[in-house]
C-alpha positions as CSV (number, residue, x, y, z in Angstrom):
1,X,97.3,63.0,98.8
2,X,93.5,63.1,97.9
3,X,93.0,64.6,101.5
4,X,95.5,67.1,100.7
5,X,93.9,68.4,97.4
6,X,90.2,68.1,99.0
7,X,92.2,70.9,102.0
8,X,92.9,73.1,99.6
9,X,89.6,73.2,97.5
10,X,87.3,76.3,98.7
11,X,84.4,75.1,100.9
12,X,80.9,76.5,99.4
13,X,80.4,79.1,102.0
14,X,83.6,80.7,101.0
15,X,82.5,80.7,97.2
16,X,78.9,82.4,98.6
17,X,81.2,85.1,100.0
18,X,81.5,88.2,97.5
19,X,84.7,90.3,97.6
20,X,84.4,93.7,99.0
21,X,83.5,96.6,96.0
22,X,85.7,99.0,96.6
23,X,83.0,102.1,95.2
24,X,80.4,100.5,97.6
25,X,82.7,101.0,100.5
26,X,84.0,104.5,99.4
27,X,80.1,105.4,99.2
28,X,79.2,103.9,102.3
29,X,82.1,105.7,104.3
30,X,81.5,109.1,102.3
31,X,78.1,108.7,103.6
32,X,78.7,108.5,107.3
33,X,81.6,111.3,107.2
34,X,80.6,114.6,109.4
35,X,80.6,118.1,107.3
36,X,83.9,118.7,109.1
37,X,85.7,115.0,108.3
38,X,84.5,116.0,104.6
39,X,86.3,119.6,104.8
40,X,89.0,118.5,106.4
41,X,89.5,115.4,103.8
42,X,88.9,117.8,100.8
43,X,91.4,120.2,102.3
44,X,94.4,117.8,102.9
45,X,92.9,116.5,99.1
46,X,93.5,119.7,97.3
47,X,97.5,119.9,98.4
48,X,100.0,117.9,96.0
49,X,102.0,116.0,98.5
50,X,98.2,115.6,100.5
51,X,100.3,116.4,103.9
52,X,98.4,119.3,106.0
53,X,99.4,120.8,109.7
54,X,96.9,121.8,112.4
55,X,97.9,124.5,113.9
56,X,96.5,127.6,116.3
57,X,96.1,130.6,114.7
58,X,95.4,133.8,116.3
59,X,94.6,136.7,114.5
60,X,92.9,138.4,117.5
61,X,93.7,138.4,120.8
62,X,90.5,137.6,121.8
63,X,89.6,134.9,119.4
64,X,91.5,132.0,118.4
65,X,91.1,129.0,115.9
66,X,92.4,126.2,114.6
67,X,93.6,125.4,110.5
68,X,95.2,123.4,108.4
69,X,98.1,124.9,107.2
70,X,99.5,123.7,103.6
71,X,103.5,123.0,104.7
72,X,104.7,124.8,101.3
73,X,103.2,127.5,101.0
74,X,102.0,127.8,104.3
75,X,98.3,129.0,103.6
76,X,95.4,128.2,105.8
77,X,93.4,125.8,103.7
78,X,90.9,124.6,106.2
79,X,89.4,126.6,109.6
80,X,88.5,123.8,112.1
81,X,86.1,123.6,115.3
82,X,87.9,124.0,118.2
83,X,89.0,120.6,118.7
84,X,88.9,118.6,115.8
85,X,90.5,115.5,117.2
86,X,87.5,113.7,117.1
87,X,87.2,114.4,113.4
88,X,90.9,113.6,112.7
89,X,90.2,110.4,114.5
90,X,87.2,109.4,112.6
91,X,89.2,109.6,109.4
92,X,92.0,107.8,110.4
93,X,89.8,104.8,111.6
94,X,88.7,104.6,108.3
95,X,92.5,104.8,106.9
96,X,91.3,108.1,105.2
97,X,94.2,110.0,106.7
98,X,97.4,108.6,108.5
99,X,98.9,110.4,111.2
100,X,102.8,111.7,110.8
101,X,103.6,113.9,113.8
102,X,100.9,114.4,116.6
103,X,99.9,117.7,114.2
104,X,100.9,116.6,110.8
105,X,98.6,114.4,108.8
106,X,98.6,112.9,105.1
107,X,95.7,111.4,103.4
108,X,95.9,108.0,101.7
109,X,95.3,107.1,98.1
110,X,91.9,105.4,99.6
111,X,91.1,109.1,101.0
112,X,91.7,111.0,97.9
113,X,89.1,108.8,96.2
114,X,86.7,109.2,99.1
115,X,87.3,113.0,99.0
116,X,86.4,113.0,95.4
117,X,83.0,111.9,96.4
118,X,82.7,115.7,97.4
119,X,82.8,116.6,93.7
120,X,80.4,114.4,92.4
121,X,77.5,115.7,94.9
Protein backbone atom coordinates (compact mmCIF):
# COMPACT_ATOMS: atom_id res chain seq x y z
CA UNK A 1 0.00 0.00 0.00
CA UNK A 2 2.99 2.30 0.86
CA UNK A 3 4.15 1.73 -2.80
CA UNK A 4 0.87 2.74 -3.90
CA UNK A 5 0.77 6.20 -1.99
CA UNK A 6 4.67 6.85 -2.79
CA UNK A 7 2.97 6.43 -7.00
CA UNK A 8 0.85 8.92 -6.45
CA UNK A 9 3.00 11.60 -4.67
CA UNK A 10 4.36 14.32 -7.31
CA UNK A 11 8.06 13.64 -8.09
CA UNK A 12 10.21 17.06 -7.50
CA UNK A 13 10.65 17.79 -11.17
CA UNK A 14 7.00 18.01 -11.51
CA UNK A 15 6.71 20.44 -8.48
CA UNK A 16 9.74 22.65 -10.34
CA UNK A 17 7.33 22.78 -13.26
CA UNK A 18 5.24 26.19 -13.20
CA UNK A 19 1.71 26.15 -14.72
CA UNK A 20 1.31 28.09 -17.93
CA UNK A 21 0.19 32.11 -17.27
CA UNK A 22 -2.38 32.43 -19.36
CA UNK A 23 -1.46 36.67 -19.94
CA UNK A 24 2.21 35.49 -20.66
CA UNK A 25 0.94 33.33 -23.38
CA UNK A 26 -1.73 35.77 -24.79
CA UNK A 27 1.33 38.35 -24.90
CA UNK A 28 3.68 36.11 -26.40
CA UNK A 29 1.19 35.07 -29.25
CA UNK A 30 -0.09 38.82 -29.69
CA UNK A 31 3.46 39.43 -30.26
CA UNK A 32 4.24 37.12 -33.09
CA UNK A 33 0.73 37.81 -34.96
CA UNK A 34 1.28 39.49 -38.57
CA UNK A 35 -0.52 43.14 -39.07
CA UNK A 36 -3.04 41.13 -41.04
CA UNK A 37 -3.76 38.05 -38.34
CA UNK A 38 -4.22 41.26 -35.90
CA UNK A 39 -6.90 42.88 -38.38
CA UNK A 40 -8.41 39.99 -39.23
CA UNK A 41 -8.72 38.92 -35.30
CA UNK A 42 -9.97 42.45 -34.35
CA UNK A 43 -12.50 42.23 -37.16
CA UNK A 44 -14.14 38.74 -36.36
CA UNK A 45 -13.61 40.49 -32.45
CA UNK A 46 -15.83 43.41 -33.04
CA UNK A 47 -19.12 41.19 -34.35
CA UNK A 48 -21.44 39.77 -31.40
CA UNK A 49 -21.65 36.17 -32.39
CA UNK A 50 -17.55 36.66 -33.40
CA UNK A 51 -18.56 34.46 -36.77
CA UNK A 52 -17.08 36.44 -40.12
CA UNK A 53 -17.29 35.15 -43.94
CA UNK A 54 -14.49 35.62 -46.55
CA UNK A 55 -15.72 36.30 -49.45
CA UNK A 56 -14.72 38.00 -53.15
CA UNK A 57 -15.85 41.19 -53.65
CA UNK A 58 -15.75 42.96 -56.81
CA UNK A 59 -16.63 46.43 -57.11
CA UNK A 60 -14.71 46.87 -60.42
CA UNK A 61 -14.32 44.76 -63.06
CA UNK A 62 -10.89 45.24 -63.10
CA UNK A 63 -10.03 44.93 -59.52
CA UNK A 64 -11.04 42.47 -57.12
CA UNK A 65 -10.51 41.74 -53.21
CA UNK A 66 -11.25 39.81 -50.60
CA UNK A 67 -13.37 40.76 -47.03
CA UNK A 68 -14.85 39.69 -44.21
CA UNK A 69 -18.33 39.98 -44.36
CA UNK A 70 -20.36 40.29 -40.89
CA UNK A 71 -23.29 37.42 -41.65
CA UNK A 72 -26.04 39.90 -40.16
CA UNK A 73 -25.77 42.67 -41.43
CA UNK A 74 -23.71 41.78 -44.15
CA UNK A 75 -21.01 44.72 -44.12
CA UNK A 76 -17.45 44.39 -45.06
CA UNK A 77 -15.65 44.58 -41.81
CA UNK A 78 -12.14 43.66 -42.94
CA UNK A 79 -10.34 44.07 -46.66
CA UNK A 80 -7.84 41.15 -46.92
CA UNK A 81 -4.57 40.52 -49.10
CA UNK A 82 -5.27 38.41 -51.80
CA UNK A 83 -4.97 35.20 -50.21
CA UNK A 84 -5.18 35.27 -46.70
CA UNK A 85 -5.14 31.62 -45.99
CA UNK A 86 -1.91 31.74 -44.65
CA UNK A 87 -3.13 34.27 -42.09
CA UNK A 88 -6.37 32.38 -41.37
CA UNK A 89 -4.12 29.43 -40.76
CA UNK A 90 -1.73 31.11 -38.43
CA UNK A 91 -4.67 31.95 -36.14
CA UNK A 92 -6.21 28.84 -36.05
CA UNK A 93 -2.88 27.12 -35.04
CA UNK A 94 -2.92 29.13 -32.24
CA UNK A 95 -6.81 28.21 -31.50
CA UNK A 96 -7.39 32.06 -32.14
CA UNK A 97 -10.08 31.29 -34.59
CA UNK A 98 -11.82 27.90 -35.50
CA UNK A 99 -12.93 27.11 -38.77
CA UNK A 100 -16.88 26.39 -39.53
CA UNK A 101 -17.32 26.15 -43.33
CA UNK A 102 -14.18 26.33 -45.64
CA UNK A 103 -15.17 30.39 -45.72
CA UNK A 104 -16.83 30.80 -42.37
CA UNK A 105 -14.75 31.33 -39.26
CA UNK A 106 -15.50 32.21 -35.45
CA UNK A 107 -12.98 33.34 -33.03
CA UNK A 108 -12.64 31.64 -29.59
CA UNK A 109 -13.05 33.06 -26.12
CA UNK A 110 -8.91 32.69 -26.11
CA UNK A 111 -8.95 35.01 -29.35
CA UNK A 112 -11.16 37.73 -28.16
CA UNK A 113 -8.76 38.15 -25.21
CA UNK A 114 -5.77 38.14 -27.57
CA UNK A 115 -7.59 40.66 -29.88
CA UNK A 116 -8.06 42.88 -27.01
CA UNK A 117 -4.33 43.13 -26.83
CA UNK A 118 -4.97 45.58 -29.92
CA UNK A 119 -6.59 48.03 -27.56
CA UNK A 120 -4.21 48.23 -24.98
CA UNK A 121 -1.22 49.21 -27.58
Amino acid sequence: MQQDLDALQSTREEEDVDPIDEDLLRTAIFHQLSYTDKAILGALAQLDDGIGIVTLFKDDPAYSSLQIIDPQSRDAICDLAFNPKSDLASLEQHKLVTIRHPNVYKITDFGRKVASLSEAE
